[in-house]
Phi, psi and omega in degrees: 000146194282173163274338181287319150313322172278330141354272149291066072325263165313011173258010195263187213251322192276172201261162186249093153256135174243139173268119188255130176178149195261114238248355159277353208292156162262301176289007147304311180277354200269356168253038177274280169332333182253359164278317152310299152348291178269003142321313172324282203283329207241027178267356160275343175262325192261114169271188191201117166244135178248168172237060173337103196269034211228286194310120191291345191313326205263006177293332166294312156330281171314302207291285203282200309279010177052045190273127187211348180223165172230143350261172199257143157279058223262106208225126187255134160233090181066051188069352168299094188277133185230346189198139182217118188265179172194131151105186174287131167237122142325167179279335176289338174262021177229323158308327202265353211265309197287354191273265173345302171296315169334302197293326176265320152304340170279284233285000000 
């Protein structure tokens, strides 16, 4: 993905979360099931983007979000980093993080 797409992307009205993460990760696949899940439920608010940080395209990326760790977790509002998440996240706890932002977006 170019940066100027991710760029527009995380500039919409709807909330971004991007997965910075490594297709070797053992914890990168074991939260794979709960971003799907939430691909699912939560895709009229939420977009889901993943990034393979292993691809130089995503190196600028890694630089400015400070990605030091995998997999990294990133939650966007309106170009806004509102939340970072780092490590195995439950589904519930990426529900509670796009719920907590929801909140901050209305207000």
């Amino acid at each position: 993905m170019k940066i100027t797409d991710f760029e527009n992307i995380i500039a919409t009205d709807r909330l971004t979360l991007v997965d910075f993460f490594q297709p070797w990760c053992g914890p990168c696949r074991a939260i794979d099931p709960a971003l799907e899940r939430l691909s699912l439920t939560m895709s009229h608010i939420c977009t889901i983007i993943k990034l393979n940080t292993i691809e130089s395209e995503h190196h600028e990326l890694i630089r400015r979000y400070n990605i030091v760790a995998i997999p990294s977790l990133l939650l966007f509002s309106r170009s806004e980093l509102i939340y970072r998440l780092t490590g195995i996240v439950s589904y519930d706890r990426l529900m509670e993080a796009i719920r907590q932002a929801q909140v901050v977006m209305e207000y």
